[in-house]
Jmol script that loads the backbone (N, CA, C; Angstrom):
load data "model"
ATOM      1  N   UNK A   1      77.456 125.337 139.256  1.00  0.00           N
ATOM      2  CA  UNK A   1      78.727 124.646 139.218  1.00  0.00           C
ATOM      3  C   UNK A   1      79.655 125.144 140.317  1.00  0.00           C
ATOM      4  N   UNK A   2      79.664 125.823 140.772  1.00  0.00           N
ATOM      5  CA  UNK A   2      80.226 127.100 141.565  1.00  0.00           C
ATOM      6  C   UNK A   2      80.065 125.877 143.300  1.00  0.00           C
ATOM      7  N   UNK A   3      78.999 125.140 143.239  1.00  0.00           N
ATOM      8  CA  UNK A   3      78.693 124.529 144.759  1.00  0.00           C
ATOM      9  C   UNK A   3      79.434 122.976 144.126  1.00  0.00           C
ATOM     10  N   UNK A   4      79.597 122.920 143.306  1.00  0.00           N
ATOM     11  CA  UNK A   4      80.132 121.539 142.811  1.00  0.00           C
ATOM     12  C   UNK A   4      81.457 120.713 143.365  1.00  0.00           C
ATOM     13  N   UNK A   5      81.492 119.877 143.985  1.00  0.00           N
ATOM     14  CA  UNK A   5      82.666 119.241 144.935  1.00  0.00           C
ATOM     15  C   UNK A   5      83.084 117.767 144.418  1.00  0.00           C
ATOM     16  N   UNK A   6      84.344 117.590 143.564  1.00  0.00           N
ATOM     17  CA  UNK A   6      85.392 116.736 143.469  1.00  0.00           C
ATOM     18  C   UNK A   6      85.114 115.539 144.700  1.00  0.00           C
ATOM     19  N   UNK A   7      85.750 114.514 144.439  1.00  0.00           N
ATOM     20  CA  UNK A   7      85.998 113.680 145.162  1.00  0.00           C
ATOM     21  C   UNK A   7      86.797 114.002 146.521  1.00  0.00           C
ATOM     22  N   UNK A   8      87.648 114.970 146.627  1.00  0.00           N
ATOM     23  CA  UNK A   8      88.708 115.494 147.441  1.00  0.00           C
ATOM     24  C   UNK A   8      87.796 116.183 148.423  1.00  0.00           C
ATOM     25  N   UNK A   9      86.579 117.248 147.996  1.00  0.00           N
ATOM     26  CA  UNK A   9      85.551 117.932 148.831  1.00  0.00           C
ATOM     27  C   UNK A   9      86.088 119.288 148.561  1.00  0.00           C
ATOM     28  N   UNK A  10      86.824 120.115 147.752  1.00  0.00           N
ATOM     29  CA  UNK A  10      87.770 121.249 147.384  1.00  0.00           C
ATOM     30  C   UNK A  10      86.322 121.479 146.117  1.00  0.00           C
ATOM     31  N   UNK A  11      86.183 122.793 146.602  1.00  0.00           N
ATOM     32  CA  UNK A  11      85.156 123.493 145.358  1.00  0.00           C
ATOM     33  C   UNK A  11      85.992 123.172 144.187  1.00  0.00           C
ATOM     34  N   UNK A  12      85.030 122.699 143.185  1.00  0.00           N
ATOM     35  CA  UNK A  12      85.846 123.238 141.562  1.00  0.00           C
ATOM     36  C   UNK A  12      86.116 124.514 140.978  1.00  0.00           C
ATOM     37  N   UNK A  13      85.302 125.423 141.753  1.00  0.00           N
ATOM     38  CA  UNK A  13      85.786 126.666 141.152  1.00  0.00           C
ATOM     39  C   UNK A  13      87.069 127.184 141.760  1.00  0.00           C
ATOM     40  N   UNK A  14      86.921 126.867 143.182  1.00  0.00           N
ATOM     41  CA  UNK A  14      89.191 126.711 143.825  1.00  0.00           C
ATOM     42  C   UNK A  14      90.088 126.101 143.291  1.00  0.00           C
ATOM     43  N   UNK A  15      89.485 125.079 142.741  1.00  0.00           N
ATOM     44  CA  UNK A  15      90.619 124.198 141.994  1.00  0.00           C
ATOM     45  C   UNK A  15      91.102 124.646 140.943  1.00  0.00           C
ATOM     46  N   UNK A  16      90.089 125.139 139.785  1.00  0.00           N
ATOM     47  CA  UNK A  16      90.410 126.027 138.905  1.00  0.00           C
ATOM     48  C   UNK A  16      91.369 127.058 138.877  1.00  0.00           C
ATOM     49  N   UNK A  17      91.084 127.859 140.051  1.00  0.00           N
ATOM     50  CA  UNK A  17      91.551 129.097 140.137  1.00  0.00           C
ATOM     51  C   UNK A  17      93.133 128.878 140.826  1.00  0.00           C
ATOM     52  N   UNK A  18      93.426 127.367 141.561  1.00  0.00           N
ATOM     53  CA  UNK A  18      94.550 127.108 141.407  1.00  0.00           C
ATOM     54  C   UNK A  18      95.228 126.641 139.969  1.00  0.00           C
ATOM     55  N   UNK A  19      94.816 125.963 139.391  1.00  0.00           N
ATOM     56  CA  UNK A  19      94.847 124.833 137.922  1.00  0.00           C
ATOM     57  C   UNK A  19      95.290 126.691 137.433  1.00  0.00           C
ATOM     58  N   UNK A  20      94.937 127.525 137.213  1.00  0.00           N
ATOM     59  CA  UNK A  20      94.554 128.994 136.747  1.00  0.00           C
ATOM     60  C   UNK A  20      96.486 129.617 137.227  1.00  0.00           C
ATOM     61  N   UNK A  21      96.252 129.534 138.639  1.00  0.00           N
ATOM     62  CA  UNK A  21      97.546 129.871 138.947  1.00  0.00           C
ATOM     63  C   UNK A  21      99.106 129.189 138.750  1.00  0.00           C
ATOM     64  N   UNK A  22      98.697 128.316 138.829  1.00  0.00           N
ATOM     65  CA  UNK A  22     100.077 127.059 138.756  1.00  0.00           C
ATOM     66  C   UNK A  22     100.119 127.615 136.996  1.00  0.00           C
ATOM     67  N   UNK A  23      98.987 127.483 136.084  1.00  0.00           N
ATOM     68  CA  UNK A  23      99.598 127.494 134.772  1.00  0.00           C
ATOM     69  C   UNK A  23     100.219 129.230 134.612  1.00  0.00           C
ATOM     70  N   UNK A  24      99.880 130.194 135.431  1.00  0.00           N
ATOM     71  CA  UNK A  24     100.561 131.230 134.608  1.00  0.00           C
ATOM     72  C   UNK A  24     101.762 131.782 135.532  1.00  0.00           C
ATOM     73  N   UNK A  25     102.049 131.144 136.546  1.00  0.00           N
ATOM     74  CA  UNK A  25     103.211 131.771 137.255  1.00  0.00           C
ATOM     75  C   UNK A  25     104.236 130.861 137.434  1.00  0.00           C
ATOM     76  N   UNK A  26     103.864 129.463 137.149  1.00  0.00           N
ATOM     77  CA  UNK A  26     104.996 128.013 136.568  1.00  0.00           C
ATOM     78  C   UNK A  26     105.305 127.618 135.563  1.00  0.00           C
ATOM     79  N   UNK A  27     104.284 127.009 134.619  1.00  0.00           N
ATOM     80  CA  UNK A  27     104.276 126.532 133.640  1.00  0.00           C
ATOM     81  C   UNK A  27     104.460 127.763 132.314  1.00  0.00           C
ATOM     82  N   UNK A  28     103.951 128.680 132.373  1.00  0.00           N
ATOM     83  CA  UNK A  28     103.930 129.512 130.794  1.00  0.00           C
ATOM     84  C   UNK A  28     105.380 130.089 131.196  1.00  0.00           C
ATOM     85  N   UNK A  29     106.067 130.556 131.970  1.00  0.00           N
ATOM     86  CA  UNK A  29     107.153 131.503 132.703  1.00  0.00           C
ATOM     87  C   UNK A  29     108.314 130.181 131.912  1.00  0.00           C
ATOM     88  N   UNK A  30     107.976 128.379 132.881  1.00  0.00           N
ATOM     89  CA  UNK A  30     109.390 128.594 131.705  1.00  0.00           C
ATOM     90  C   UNK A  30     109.258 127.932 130.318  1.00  0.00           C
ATOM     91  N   UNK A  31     108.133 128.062 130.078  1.00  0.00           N
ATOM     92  CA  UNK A  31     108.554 128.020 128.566  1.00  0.00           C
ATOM     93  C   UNK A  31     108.582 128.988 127.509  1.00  0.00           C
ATOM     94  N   UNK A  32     107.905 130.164 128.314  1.00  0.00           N
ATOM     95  CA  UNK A  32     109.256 131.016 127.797  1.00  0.00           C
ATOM     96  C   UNK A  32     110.346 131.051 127.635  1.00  0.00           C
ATOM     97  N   UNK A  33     111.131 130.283 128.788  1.00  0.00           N
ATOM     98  CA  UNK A  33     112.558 130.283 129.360  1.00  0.00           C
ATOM     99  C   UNK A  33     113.080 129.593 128.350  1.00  0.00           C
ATOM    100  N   UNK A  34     112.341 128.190 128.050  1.00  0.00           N
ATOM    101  CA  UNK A  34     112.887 127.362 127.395  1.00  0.00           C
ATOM    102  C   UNK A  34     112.997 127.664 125.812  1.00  0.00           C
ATOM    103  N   UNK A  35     111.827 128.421 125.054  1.00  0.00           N
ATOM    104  CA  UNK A  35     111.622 129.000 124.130  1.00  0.00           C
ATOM    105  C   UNK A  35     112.696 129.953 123.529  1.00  0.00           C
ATOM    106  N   UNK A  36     113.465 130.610 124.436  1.00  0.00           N
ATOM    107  CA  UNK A  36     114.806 131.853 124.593  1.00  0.00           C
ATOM    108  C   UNK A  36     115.788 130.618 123.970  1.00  0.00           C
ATOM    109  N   UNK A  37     115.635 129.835 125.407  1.00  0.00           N
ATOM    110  CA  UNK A  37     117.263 128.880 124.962  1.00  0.00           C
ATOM    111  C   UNK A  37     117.323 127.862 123.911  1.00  0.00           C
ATOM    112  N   UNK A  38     116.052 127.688 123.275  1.00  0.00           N
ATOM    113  CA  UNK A  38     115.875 127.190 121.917  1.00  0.00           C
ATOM    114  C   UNK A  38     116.129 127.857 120.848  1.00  0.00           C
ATOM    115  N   UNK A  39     116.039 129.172 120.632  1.00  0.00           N
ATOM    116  CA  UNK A  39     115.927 129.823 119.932  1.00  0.00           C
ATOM    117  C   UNK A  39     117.592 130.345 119.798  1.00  0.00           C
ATOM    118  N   UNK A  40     118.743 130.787 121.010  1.00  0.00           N
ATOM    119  CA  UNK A  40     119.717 130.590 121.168  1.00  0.00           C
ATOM    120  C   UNK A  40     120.559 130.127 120.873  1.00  0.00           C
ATOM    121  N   UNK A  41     119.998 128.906 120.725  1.00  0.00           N
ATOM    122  CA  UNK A  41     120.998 127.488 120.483  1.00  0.00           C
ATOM    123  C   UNK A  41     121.162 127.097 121.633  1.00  0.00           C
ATOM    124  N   UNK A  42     121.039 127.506 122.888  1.00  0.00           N
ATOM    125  CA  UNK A  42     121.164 127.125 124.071  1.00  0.00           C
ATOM    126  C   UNK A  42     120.683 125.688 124.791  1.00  0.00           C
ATOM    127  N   UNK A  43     120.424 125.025 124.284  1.00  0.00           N
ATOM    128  CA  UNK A  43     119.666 123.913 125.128  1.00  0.00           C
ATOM    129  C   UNK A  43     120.500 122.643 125.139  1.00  0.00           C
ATOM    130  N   UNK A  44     120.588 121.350 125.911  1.00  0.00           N
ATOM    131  CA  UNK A  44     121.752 120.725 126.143  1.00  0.00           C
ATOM    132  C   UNK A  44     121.081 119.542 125.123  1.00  0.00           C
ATOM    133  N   UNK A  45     122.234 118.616 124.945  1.00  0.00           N
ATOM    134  CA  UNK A  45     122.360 117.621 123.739  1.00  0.00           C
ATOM    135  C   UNK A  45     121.332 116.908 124.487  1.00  0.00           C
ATOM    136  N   UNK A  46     120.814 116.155 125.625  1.00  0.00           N
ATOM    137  CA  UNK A  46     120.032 115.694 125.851  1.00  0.00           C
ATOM    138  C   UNK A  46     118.745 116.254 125.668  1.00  0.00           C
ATOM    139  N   UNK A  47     118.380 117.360 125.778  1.00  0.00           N
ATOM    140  CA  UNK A  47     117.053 117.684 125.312  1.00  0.00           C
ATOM    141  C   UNK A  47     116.644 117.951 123.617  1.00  0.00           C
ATOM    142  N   UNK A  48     118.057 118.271 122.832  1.00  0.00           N
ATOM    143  CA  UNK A  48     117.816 118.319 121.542  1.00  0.00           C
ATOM    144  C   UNK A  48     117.396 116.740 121.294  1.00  0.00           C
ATOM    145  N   UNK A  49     117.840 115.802 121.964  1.00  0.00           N
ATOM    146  CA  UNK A  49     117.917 114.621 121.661  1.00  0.00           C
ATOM    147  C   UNK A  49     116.047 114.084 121.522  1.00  0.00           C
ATOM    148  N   UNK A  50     115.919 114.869 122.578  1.00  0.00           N
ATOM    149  CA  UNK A  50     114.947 114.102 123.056  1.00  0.00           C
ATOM    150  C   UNK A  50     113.715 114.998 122.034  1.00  0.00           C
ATOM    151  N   UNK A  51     113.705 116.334 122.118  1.00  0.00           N
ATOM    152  CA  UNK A  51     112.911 116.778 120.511  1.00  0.00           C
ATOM    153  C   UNK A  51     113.183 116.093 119.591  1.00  0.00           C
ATOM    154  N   UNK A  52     114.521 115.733 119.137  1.00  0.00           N
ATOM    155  CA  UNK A  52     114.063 115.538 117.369  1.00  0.00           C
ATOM    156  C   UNK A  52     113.462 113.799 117.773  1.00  0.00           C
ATOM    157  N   UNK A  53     113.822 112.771 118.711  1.00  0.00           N
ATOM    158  CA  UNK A  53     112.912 111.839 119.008  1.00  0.00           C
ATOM    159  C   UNK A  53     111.607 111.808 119.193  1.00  0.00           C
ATOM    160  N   UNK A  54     110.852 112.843 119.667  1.00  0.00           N
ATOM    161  CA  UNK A  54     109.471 113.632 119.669  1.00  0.00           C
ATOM    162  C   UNK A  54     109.239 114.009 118.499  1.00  0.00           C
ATOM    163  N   UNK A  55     109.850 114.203 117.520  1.00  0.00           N
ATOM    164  CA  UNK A  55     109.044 114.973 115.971  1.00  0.00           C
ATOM    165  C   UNK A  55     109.161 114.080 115.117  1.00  0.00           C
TER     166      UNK A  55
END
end "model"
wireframe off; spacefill off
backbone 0.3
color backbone group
């Protein structure tokens, strides 16, 4: 799998290991962030809005 090439021609195991990076130095970081200002009370009327429309 390791020689395996996407449509793009980018190894899948690079892609991964980006897919790998983007999720733990972007994505998990702010939802932590967001997790704090939930927990706070911190978060603005538009996004409460938009959770309790989501649940």
């Amino acid at each position: 799998m390791k020689k395996d090439k996407l449509i793009t021609g980018i190894e899948i195991t690079q892609q991964m290991s980006r897919a790998r990076n983007i999720l733990n130095n972007q994505v998990l970081p702010k939802e932590e962030l967001f997790q704090i200002r939930k927990k706070e009370g911190r978060l603005s009327p538009e996004l409460l809005n938009k959770l309790k429309s989501n649940a």
